[in-house]
C-alpha positions as CSV (number, residue, x, y, z in Angstrom):
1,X,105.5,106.1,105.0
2,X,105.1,109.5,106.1
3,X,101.7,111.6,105.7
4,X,101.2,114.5,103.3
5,X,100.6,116.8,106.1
6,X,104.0,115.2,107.9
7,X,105.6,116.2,104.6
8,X,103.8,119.2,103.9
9,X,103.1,121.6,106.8
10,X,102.4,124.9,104.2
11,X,100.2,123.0,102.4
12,X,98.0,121.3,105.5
13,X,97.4,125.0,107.1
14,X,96.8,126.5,104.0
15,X,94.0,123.7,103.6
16,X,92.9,124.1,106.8
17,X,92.5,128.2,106.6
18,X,90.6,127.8,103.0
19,X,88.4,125.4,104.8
20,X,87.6,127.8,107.8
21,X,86.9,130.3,105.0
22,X,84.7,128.4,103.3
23,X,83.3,126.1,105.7
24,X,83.5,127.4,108.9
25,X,81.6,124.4,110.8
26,X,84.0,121.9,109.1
27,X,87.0,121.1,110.6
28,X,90.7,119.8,109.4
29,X,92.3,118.3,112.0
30,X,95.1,115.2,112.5
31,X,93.1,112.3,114.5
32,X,94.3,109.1,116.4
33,X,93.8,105.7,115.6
34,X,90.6,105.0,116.7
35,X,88.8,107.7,115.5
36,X,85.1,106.9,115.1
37,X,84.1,107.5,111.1
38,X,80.0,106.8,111.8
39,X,78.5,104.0,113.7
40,X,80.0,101.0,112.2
41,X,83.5,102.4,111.2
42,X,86.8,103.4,113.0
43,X,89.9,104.5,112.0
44,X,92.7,102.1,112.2
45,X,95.6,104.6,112.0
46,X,96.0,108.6,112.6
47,X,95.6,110.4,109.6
48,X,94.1,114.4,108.6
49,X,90.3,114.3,108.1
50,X,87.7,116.9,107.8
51,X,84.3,116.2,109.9
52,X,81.6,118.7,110.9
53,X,78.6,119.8,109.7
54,X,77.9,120.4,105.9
55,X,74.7,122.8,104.6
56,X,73.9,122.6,101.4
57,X,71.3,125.5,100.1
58,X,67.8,124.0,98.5
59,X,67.5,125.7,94.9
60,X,65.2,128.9,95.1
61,X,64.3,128.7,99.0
62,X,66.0,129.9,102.1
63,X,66.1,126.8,103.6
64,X,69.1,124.8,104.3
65,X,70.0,121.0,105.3
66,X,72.9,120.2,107.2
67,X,74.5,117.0,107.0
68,X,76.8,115.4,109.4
69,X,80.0,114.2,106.9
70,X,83.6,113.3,107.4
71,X,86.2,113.7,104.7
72,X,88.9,111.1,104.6
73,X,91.8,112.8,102.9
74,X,94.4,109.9,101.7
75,X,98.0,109.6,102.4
76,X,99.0,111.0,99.3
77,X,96.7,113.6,99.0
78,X,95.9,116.1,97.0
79,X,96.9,113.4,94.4
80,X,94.2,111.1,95.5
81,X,90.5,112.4,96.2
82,X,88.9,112.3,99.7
83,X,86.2,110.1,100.6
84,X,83.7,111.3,102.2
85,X,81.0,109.6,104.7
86,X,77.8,110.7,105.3
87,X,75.7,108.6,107.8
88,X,74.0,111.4,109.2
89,X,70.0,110.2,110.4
90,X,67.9,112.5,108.4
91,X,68.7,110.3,105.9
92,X,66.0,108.1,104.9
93,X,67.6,104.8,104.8
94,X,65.3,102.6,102.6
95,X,65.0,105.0,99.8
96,X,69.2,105.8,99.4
97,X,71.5,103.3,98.3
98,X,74.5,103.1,100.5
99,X,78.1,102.7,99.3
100,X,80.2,100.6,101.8
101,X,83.8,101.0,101.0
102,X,86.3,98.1,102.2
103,X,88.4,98.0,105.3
104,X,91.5,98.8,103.2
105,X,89.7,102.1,102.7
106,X,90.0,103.3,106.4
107,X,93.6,102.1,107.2
């Protein structure tokens, strides 16, 4: 089965621009198979994601956190949401609880 960017060309670069607009140290991209999510999690096909570097403002300061994430965008999207990973190590591990999604998830 094709891939919505195979199928839909306007709509990946017009993704892609809003994106670089609005993100600019995200990325959209098509990656191969093998395509490393975090530590523990590859890719077992090609398919568009969005990985970079994500700040998010703290409420009334000027300081700013930047997170490592990548954005999963699904075959069929926009009619499925993205999942989004976010292993990056500022992030304190015994106080979080991490959500493992299934192998079925990065196919």
């Amino acid at each position: 089965m094709a891939q919505w960017y195979e199928n839909n060309r306007k709509l990946f670069c017009e993704e892609r621009k809003t994106l670089a607009s609005a993100c600019p140290r995200l990325k959209l991209t098509v990656v191969e198979p093998g395509f490393k999510v975090n530590s523990v999690c590859y890719l077992k096909q090609g398919r568009a994601v969005v990985y970079g570097t994500y700040g998010l403002q703290i409420p009334d300061t000027h300081r700013q956190i930047d997170y490592g994430i990548v954005l999963l965008l699904p075959g069929n999207y926009p009619k499925l949401p993205l999942v989004m990973y976010c292993n990056d190590p500022k992030l304190p591990i015994d106080s979080i609880d991490r959500f493992k999604l299934s192998q079925k998830y990065l196919g």
